[in-house]
N, C-alpha and C positions, 0 to 999 in steps of 0.2 A: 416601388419605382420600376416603370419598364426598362426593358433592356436589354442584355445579357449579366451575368454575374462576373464580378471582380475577384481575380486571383490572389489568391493572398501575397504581400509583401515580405520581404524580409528575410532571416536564417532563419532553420530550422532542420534542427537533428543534422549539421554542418552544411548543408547545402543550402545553397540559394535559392530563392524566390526563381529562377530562372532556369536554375538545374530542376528543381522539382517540376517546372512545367515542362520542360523538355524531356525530362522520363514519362512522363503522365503520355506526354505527345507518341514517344516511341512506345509505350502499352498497346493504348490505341489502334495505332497502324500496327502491330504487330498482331493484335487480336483482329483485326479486319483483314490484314495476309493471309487466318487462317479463317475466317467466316466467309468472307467474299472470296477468298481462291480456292477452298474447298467442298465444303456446307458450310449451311443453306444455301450461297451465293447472296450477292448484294441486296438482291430485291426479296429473300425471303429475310433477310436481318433486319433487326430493330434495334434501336438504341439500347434500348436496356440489357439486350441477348451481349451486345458489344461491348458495351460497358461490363456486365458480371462476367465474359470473358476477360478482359481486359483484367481486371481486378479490382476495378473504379465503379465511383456512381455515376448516373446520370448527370447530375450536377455537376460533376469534375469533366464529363462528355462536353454540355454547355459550354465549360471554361476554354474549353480549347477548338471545339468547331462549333458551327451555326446547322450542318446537315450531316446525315449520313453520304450524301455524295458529295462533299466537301473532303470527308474522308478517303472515297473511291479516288478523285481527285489527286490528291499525295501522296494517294501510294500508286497509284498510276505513274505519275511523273519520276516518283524513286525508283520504280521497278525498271524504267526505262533510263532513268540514270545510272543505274548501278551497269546496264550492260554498255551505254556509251561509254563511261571510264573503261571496262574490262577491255575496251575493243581501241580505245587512247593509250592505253596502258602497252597494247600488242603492237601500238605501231612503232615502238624505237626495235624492240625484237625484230620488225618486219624489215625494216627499213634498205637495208641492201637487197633483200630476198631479188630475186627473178618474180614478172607478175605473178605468175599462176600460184607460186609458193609463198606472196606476200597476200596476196587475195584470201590465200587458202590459212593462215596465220592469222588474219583478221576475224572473219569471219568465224572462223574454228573456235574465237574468242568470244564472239557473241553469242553463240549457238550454246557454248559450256555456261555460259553467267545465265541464259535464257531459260534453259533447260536443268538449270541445277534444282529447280523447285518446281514443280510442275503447277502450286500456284503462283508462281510468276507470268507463269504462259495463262491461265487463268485471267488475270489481272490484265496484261498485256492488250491480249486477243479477242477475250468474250466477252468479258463481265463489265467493260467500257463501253461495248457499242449499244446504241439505242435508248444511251440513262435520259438525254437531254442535251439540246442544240448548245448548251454550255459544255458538256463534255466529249459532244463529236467537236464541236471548236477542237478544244484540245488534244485530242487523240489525233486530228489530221496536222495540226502542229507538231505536233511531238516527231509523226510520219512527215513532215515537211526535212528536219533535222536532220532525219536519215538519210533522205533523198541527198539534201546537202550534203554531206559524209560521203556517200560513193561519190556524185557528182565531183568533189574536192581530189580523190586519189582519183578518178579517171580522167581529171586534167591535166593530173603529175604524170601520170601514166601517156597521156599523148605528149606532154612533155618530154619525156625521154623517149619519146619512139615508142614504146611500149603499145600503145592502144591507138586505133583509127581518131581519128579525129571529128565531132561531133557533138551536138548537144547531145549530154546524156541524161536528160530530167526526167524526160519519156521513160527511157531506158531503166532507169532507177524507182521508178514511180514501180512499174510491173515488175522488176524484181523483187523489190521489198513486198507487192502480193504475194508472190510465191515461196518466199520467205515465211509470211507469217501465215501463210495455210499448210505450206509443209511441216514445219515444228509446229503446230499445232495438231497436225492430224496424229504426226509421230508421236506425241507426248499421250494423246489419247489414245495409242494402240490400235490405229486404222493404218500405219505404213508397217510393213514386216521387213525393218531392216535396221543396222544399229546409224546412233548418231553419226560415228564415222563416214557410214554409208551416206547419209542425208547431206553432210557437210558437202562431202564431195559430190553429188548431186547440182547443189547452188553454186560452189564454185564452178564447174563447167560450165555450169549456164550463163555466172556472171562472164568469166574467160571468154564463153564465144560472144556474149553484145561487147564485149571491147577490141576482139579480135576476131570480127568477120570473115566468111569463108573467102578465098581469095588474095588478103588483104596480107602483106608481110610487115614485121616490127622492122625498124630503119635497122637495126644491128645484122640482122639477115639479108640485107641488099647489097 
């Protein structure tokens, strides 16, 4: 019969029909973090290389995705979930901060959860672009999110006097480039300086589009 294959039902060796698929699920991605974010990379990987990584068959591949970029897919969206929580997580920490010191909290946050594997940045930055108009879909979605995120605290931020007043979509659109080309370049060893250095970098730069030259926060008037 055509189709895909049926996962088995039931208990077994105490776990469920649903825990055993959802380990099998985290094999998978776990063996594709380290194929697709270190060797070969996505497009030299095969099923079978990911699966006998993994510890699984082919078979048990089938049961749980339809493609190899179904996989890039999920661990795409996890890798970039794990740094939005890290960076959710920073904002009750931040939350009184002064801008420059809440910016720089946030941020500092996402840079450590992004940077703590360097196939993450892998994942993130390279190995997503050009798979297929289904997965720049989603890689500009995902960059949509962010944009949203700054755009959110730099309304609080003009909210409280803090920051000029402005759309900042623009603004955020070209930070988050320079975001993912500088931790990208640093993680491969083409920036000669430490993460602290880079952090504080993007911070300044985010600081000056909120706070133009000229321009004073209402608490300074």
């Amino acid at each position: 019969m055509a189709g895909r294959l049926k996962a088995p039902t039931g208990r077994y060796g105490g776990r469920s029909a649903e825990e055993r698929k959802a380990e099998r699920r985290r094999r998978f991605l776990d063996a594709a973090l380290q194929l697709f974010g270190a060797a070969p990379g996505f497009r030299a990987t095969t099923v079978a290389a990911l699966s006998q990584t993994a510890g699984l068959s082919t078979r048990q591949f089938y049961e749980e995705f339809h493609t190899l970029e179904d996989v890039l897919a999920a661990l795409h969206l996890e890798v970039n979930g794990w740094a939005e929580e890290a960076v959710r997580d920073a904002l009750a920490e931040a939350e009184a901060l002064p801008l420059a010191e809440r910016v720089r909290v946030l941020f500092r946050a996402y840079a450590r959860d992004v940077t703590s594997d360097p196939r993450r940045i892998r994942i993130a930055f390279v190995e997503i672009i050009g798979v297929s108009p289904r997965l720049e879909e989603q890689r500009l979605a995902r960059r949509a999110r962010w944009v949203e995120l700054i755009c959110a605290e730099a309304d609080a931020a003009v909210v409280r006097g803090d920051a000029a007043p402005r759309d900042y979509r623009l603004a955020a659109a070209a930070f988050i480039g320079s975001v993912n080309g500088l931790l990208h370049d640093w993680s491969a060893g083409w920036v000669d300086a430490s993460l602290d250095d880079v952090v504080g970098e993007l911070v300044r730069l985010l600081v000056g589009m909120l706070r133009p030259e000229g321009w004073v926060p209402q608490a300074s008037r």
